[in-house]
VOFIRO-18683 format. One record per residue (C-alpha): residue in three letters; z, y, x; residue number from 1. Coordinates in Angstrom, 1 decimal. Layout:
residues N
<r type="ALA" up="Z" north="Y" east="X" seq="NUM"/>
...
This chain:
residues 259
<r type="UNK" up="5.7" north="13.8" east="-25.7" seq="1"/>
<r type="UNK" up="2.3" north="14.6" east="-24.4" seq="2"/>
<r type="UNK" up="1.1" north="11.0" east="-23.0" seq="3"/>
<r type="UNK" up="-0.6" north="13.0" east="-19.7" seq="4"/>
<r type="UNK" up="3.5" north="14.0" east="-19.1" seq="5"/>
<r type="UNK" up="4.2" north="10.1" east="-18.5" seq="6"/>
<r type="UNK" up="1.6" north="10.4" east="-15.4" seq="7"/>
<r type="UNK" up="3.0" north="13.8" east="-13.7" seq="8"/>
<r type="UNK" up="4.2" north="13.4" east="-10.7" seq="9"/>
<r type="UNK" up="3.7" north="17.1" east="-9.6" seq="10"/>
<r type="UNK" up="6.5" north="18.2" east="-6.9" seq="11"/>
<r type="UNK" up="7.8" north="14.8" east="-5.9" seq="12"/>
<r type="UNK" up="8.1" north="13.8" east="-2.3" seq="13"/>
<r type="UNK" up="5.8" north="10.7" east="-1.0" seq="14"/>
<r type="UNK" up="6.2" north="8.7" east="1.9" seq="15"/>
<r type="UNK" up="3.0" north="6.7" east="2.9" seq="16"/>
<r type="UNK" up="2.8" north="4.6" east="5.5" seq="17"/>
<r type="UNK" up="-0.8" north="3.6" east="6.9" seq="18"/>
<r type="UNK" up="-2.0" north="6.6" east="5.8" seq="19"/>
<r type="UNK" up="-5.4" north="6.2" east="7.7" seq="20"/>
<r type="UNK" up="-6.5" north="3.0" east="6.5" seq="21"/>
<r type="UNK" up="-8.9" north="2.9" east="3.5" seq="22"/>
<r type="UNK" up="-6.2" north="2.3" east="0.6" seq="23"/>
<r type="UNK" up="-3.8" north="4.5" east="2.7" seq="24"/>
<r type="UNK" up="-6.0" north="7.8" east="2.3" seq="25"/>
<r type="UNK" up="-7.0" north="7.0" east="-0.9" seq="26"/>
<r type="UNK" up="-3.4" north="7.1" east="-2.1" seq="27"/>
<r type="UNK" up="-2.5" north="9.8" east="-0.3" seq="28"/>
<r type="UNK" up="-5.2" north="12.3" east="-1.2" seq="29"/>
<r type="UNK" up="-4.9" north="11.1" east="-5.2" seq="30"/>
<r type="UNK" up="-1.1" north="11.6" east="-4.8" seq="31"/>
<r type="UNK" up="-1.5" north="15.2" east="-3.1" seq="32"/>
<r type="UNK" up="-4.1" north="15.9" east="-6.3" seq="33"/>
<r type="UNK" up="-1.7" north="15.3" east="-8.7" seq="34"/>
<r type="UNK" up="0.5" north="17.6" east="-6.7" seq="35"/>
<r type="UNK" up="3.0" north="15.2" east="-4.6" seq="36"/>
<r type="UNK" up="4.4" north="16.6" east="-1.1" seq="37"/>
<r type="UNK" up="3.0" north="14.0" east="1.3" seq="38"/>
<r type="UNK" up="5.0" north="12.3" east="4.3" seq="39"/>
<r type="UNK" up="2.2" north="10.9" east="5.9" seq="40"/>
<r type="UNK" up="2.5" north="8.2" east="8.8" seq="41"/>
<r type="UNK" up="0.2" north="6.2" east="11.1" seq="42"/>
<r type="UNK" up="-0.2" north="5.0" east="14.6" seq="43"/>
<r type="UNK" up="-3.0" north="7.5" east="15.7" seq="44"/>
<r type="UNK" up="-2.0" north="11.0" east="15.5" seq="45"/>
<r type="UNK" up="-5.7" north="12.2" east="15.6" seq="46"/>
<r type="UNK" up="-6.7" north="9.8" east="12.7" seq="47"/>
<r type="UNK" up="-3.3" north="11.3" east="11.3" seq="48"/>
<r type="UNK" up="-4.3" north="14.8" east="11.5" seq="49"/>
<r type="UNK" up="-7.2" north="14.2" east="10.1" seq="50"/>
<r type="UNK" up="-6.1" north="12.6" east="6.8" seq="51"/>
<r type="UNK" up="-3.4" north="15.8" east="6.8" seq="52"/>
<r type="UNK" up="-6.2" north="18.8" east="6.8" seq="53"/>
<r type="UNK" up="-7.8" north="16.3" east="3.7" seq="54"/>
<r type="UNK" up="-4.7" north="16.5" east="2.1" seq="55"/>
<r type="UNK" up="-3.8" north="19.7" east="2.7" seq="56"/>
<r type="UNK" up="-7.4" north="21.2" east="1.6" seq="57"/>
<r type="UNK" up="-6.3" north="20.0" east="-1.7" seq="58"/>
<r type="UNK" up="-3.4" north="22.9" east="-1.4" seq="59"/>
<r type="UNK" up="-0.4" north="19.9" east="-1.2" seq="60"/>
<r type="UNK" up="2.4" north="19.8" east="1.7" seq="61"/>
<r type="UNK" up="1.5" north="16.9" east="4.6" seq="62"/>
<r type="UNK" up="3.9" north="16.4" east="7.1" seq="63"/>
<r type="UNK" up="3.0" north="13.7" east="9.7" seq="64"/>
<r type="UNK" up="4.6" north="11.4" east="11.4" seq="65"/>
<r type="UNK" up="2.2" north="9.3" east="14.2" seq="66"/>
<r type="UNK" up="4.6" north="6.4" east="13.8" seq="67"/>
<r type="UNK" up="3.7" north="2.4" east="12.9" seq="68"/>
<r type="UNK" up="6.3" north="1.1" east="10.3" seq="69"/>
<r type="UNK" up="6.9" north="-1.7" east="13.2" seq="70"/>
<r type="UNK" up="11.0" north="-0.9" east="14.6" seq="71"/>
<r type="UNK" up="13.6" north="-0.3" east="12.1" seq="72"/>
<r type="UNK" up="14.0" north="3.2" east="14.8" seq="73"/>
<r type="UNK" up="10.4" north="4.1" east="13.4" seq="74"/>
<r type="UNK" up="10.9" north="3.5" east="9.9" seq="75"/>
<r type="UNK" up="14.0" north="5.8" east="10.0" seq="76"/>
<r type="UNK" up="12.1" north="8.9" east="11.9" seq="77"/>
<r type="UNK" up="9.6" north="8.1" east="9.0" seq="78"/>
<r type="UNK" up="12.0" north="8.5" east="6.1" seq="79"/>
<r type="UNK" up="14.3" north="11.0" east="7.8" seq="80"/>
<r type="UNK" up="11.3" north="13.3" east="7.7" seq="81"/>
<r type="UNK" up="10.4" north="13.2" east="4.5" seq="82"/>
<r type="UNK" up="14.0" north="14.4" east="3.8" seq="83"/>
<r type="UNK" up="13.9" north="16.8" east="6.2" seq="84"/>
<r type="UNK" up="10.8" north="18.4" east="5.3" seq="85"/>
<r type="UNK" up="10.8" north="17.8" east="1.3" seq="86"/>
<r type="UNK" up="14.5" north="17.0" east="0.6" seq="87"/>
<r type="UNK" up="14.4" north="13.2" east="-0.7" seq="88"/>
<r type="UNK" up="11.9" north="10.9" east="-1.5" seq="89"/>
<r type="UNK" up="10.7" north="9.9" east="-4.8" seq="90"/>
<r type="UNK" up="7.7" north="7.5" east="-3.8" seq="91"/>
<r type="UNK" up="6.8" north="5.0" east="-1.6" seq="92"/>
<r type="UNK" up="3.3" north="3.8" east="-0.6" seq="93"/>
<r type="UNK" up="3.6" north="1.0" east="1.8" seq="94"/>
<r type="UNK" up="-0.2" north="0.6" east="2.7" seq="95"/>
<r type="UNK" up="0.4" north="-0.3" east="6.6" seq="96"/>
<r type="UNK" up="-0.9" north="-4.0" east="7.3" seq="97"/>
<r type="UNK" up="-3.9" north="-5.9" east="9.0" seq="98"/>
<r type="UNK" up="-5.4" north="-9.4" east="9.4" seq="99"/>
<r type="UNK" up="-6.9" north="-11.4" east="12.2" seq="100"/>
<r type="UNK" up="-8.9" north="-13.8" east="10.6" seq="101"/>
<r type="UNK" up="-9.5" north="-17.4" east="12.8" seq="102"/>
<r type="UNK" up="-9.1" north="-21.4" east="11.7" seq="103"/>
<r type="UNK" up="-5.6" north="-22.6" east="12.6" seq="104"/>
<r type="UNK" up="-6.8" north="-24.6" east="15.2" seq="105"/>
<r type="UNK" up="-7.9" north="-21.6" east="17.5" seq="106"/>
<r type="UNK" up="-5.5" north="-18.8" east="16.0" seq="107"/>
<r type="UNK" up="-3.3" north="-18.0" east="18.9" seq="108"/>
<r type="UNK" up="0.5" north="-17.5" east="17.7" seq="109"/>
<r type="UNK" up="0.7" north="-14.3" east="19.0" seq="110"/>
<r type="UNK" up="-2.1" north="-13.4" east="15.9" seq="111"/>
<r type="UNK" up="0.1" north="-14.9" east="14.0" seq="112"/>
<r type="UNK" up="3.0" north="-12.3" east="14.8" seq="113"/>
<r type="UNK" up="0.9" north="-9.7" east="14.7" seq="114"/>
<r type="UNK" up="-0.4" north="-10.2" east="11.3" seq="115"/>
<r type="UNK" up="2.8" north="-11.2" east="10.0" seq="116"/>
<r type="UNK" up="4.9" north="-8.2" east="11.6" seq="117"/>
<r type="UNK" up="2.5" north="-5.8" east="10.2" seq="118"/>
<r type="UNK" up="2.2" north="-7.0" east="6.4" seq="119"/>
<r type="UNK" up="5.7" north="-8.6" east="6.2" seq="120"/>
<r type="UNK" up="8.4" north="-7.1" east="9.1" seq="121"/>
<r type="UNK" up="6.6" north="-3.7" east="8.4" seq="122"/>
<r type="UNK" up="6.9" north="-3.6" east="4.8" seq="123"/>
<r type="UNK" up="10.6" north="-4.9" east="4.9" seq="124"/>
<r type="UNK" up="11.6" north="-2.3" east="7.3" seq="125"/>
<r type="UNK" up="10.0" north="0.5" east="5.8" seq="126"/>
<r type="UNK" up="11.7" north="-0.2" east="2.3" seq="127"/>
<r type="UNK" up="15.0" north="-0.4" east="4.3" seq="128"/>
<r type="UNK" up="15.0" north="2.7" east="5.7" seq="129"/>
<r type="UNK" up="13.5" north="4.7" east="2.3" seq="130"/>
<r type="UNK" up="15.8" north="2.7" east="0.1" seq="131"/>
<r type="UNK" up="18.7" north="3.8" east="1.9" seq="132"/>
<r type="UNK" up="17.9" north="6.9" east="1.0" seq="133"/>
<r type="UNK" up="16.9" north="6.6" east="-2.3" seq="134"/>
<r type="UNK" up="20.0" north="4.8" east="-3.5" seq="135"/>
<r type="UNK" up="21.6" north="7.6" east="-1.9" seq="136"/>
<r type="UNK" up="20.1" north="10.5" east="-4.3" seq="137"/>
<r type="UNK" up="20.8" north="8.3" east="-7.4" seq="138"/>
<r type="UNK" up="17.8" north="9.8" east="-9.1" seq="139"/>
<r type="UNK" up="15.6" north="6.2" east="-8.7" seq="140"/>
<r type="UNK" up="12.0" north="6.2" east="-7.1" seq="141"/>
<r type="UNK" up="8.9" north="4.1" east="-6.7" seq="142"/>
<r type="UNK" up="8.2" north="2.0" east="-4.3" seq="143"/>
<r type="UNK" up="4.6" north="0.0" east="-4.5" seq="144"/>
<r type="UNK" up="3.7" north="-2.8" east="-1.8" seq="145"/>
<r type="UNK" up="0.4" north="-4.1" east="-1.0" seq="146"/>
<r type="UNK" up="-0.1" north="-7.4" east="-0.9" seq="147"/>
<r type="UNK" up="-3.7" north="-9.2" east="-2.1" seq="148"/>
<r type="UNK" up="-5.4" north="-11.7" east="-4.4" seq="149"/>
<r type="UNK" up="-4.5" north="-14.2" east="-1.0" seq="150"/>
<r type="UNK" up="-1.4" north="-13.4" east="-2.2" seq="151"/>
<r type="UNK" up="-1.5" north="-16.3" east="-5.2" seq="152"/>
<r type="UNK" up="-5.3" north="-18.1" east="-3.7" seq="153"/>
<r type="UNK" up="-5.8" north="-19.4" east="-0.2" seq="154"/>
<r type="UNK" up="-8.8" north="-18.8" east="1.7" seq="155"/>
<r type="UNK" up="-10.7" north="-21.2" east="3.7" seq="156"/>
<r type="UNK" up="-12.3" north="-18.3" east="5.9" seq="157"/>
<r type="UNK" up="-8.9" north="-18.1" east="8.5" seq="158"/>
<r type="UNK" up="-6.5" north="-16.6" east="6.9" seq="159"/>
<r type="UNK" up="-3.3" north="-18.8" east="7.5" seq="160"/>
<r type="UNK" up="-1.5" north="-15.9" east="8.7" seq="161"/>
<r type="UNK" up="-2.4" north="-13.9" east="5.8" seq="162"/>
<r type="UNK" up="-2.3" north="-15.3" east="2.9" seq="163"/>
<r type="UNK" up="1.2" north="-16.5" east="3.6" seq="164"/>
<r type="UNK" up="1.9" north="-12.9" east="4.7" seq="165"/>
<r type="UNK" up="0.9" north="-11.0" east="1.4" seq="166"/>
<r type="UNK" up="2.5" north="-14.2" east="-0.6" seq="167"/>
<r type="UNK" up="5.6" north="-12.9" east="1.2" seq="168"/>
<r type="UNK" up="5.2" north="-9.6" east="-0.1" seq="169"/>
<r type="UNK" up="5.0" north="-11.0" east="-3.4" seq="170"/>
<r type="UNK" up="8.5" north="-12.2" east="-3.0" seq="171"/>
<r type="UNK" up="9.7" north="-9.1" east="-1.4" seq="172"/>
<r type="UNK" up="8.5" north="-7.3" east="-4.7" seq="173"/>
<r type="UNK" up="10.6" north="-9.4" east="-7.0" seq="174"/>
<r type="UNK" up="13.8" north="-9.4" east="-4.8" seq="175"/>
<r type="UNK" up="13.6" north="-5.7" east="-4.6" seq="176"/>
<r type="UNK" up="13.0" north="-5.1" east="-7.8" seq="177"/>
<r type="UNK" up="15.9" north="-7.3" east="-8.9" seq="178"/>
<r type="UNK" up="18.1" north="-6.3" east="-6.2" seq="179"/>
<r type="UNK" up="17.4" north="-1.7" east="-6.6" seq="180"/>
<r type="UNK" up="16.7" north="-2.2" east="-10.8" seq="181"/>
<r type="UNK" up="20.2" north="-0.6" east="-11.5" seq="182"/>
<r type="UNK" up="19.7" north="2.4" east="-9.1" seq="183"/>
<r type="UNK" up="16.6" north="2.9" east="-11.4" seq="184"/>
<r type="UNK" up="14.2" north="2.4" east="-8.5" seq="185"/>
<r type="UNK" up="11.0" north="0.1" east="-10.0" seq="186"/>
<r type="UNK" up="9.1" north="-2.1" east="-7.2" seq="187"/>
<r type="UNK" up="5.8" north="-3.2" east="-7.8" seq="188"/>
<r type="UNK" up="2.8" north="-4.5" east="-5.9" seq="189"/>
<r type="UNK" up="-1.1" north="-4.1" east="-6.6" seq="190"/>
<r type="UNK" up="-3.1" north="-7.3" east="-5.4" seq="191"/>
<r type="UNK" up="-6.8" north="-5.9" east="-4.1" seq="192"/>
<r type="UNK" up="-9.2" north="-8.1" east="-3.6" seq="193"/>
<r type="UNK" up="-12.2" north="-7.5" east="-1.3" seq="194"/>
<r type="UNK" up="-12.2" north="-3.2" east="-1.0" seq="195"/>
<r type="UNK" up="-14.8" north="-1.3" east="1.6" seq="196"/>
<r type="UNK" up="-12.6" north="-0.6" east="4.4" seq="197"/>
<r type="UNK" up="-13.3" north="-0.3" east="8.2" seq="198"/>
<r type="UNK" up="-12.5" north="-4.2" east="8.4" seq="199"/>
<r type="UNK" up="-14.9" north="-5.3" east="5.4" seq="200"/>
<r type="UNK" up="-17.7" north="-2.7" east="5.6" seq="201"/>
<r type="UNK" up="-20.5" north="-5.5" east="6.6" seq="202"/>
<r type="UNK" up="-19.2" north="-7.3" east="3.1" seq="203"/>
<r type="UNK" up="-21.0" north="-4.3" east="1.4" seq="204"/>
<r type="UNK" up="-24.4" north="-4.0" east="3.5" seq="205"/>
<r type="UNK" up="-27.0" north="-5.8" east="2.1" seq="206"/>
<r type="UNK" up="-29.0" north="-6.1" east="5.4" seq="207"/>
<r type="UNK" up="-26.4" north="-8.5" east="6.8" seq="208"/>
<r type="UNK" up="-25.0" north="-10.4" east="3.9" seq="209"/>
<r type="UNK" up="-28.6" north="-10.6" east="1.8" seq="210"/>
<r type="UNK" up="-26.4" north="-10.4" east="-0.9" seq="211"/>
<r type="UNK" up="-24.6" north="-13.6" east="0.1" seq="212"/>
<r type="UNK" up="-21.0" north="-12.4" east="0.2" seq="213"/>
<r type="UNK" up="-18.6" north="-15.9" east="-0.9" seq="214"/>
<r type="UNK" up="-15.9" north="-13.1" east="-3.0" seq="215"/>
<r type="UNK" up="-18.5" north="-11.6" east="-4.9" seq="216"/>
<r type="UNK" up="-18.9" north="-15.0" east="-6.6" seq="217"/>
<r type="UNK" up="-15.8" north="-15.3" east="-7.8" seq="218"/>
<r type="UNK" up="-15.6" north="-11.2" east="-9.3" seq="219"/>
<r type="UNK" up="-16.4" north="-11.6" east="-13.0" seq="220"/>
<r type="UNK" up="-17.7" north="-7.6" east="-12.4" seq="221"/>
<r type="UNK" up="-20.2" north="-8.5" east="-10.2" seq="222"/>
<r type="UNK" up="-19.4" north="-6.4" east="-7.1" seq="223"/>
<r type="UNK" up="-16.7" north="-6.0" east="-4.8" seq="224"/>
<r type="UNK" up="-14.0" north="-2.9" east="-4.8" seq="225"/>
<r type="UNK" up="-13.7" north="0.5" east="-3.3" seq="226"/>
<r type="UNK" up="-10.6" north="2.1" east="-2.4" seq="227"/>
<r type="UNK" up="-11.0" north="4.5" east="-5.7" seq="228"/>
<r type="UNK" up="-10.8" north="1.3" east="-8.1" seq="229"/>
<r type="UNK" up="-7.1" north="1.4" east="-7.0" seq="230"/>
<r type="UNK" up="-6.6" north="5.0" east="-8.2" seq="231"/>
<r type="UNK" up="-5.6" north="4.2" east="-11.6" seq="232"/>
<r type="UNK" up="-3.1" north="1.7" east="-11.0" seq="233"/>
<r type="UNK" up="-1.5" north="3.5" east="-8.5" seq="234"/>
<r type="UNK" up="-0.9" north="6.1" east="-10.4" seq="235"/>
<r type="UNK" up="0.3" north="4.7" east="-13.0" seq="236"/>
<r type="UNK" up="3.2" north="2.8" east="-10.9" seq="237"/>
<r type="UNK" up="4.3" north="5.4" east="-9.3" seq="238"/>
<r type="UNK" up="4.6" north="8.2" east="-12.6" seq="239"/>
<r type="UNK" up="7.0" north="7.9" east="-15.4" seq="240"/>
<r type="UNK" up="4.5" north="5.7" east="-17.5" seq="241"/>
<r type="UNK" up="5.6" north="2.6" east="-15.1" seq="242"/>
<r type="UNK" up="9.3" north="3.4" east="-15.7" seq="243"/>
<r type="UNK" up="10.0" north="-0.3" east="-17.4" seq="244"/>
<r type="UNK" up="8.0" north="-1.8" east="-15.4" seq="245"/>
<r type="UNK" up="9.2" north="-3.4" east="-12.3" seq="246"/>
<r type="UNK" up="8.8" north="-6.7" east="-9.9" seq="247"/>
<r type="UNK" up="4.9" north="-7.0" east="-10.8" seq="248"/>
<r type="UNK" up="2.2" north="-7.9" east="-9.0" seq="249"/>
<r type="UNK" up="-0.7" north="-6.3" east="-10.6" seq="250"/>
<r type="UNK" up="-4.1" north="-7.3" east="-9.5" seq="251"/>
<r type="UNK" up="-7.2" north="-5.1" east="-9.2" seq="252"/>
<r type="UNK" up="-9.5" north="-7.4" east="-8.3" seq="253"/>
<r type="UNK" up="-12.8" north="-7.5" east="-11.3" seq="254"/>
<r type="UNK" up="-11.5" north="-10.6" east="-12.6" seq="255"/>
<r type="UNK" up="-11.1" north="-13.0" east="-9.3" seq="256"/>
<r type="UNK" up="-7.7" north="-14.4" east="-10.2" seq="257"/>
<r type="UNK" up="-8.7" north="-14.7" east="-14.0" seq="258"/>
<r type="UNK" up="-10.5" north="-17.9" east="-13.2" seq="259"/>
């Protein structure tokens, strides 16, 4: 076997949900370059269609679907159009989440539900509805969560809605993977640390931070990520090269959790 056959994934259908976030695009205009046929969903169709004529200037099939993971109604339209429009699914890229950042004492509950509904209720549903069907065409698939070094390390900057919501999706990895390894689907998670998004772009401008940004500390690398550090991984779990691996929780992070 050629070893660059472990990573094709050329002609396989691809569901991924936050499509317009940072990681979201990333994944889904690496995925359409190694010529998967995209299902692409988020909650802004114009954000949407924008991310589509990206992936589709790369010469892949986007179909779009401006639908949040957050009813178990959505998550079926979501899945039930990748069928329709590619005839299965082979992959799933569950990159839909947020965070609301704020000390216990003045987070209001309903932040609370918000942040764990999108990183934990979304994720859940969303591998309902495309598990369903993937144990339904008995051919396997790959399904990748995101959860986050907060995942295993708490924060002291707010985040006692998220952390516990991406150490949730930890545990949703493992019980998937234990619970769909016969069907021959593999579930796995990659654990960011700080990446330039929308949410974490003043992290990466010197003029605010003077360099003094708490993360970067901790990242043996000396810098923080960009959504094209998560390339490689990704690819790799959701190709034939990750076939016997399953349930992990792989962290791309420049060394934070090594120490």
């Amino acid at each position: 076997m050629n070893p660059r056959d472990l990573f094709e994934i050329a002609g396989r259908s691809a569901v991924v949900t936050g499509a317009t976030g940072a990681l979201g695009r990333t994944a889904s205009l690496a995925l359409a370059r190694m010529g998967a046929k995209l299902t692409l969903a988020a909650g802004t169709a114009s954000a949407l269609d924008a991310v589509a004529e990206e992936v589709r200037a790369t010469g892949a099939d986007a179909t779009t679907v401006a639908l949040r993971p957050d009813s178990p109604e959505n998550t079926d339209a979501i899945a039930q159009a990748a069928v329709d429009a590619h005839g299965g699914i082979d992959i799933l890229i569950s990159a839909s989440g947020t965070n609301l950042p704020n000390p216990i004492g003045d987070m209001p509950v309903e932040d609370w539900d918000e942040v764990m509904d999108a990183n934990v209720r979304g994720s859940w549903l969303i591998c309902k509805s495309v598990g369903r069907h993937m144990l339904a065409q008995d051919s396997g698939g790959k399904v990748v969560l995101i959860s986050s070094v907060r995942g295993r390390h708490g924060s002291p900057f707010g985040y006692s809605s998220y952390c516990p919501s991406k150490a949730a999706i930890d545990g949703l990895t493992r019980s998937l993977a234990l619970e769909w390894g016969s069907s021959k689907i593999n579930v796995n998670a990659i654990g960011p640390t700080v990446f330039r998004s929308k949410l974490t772009a003043w992290m990466f401008d010197e003029e605010k931070t003077g360099g003094n940004v708490p993360a970067l500390k901790r990242i043996p690398l000396g810098r923080l990520g960009e959504p094209e550090d998560l390339v490689g991984v990704l690819l790799y779990l959701v190709s034939p090269a990750s076939d016997f691996c399953t349930g992990q929780v792989i962290y791309v992070d420049g060394g934070y959790t090594a120490g």
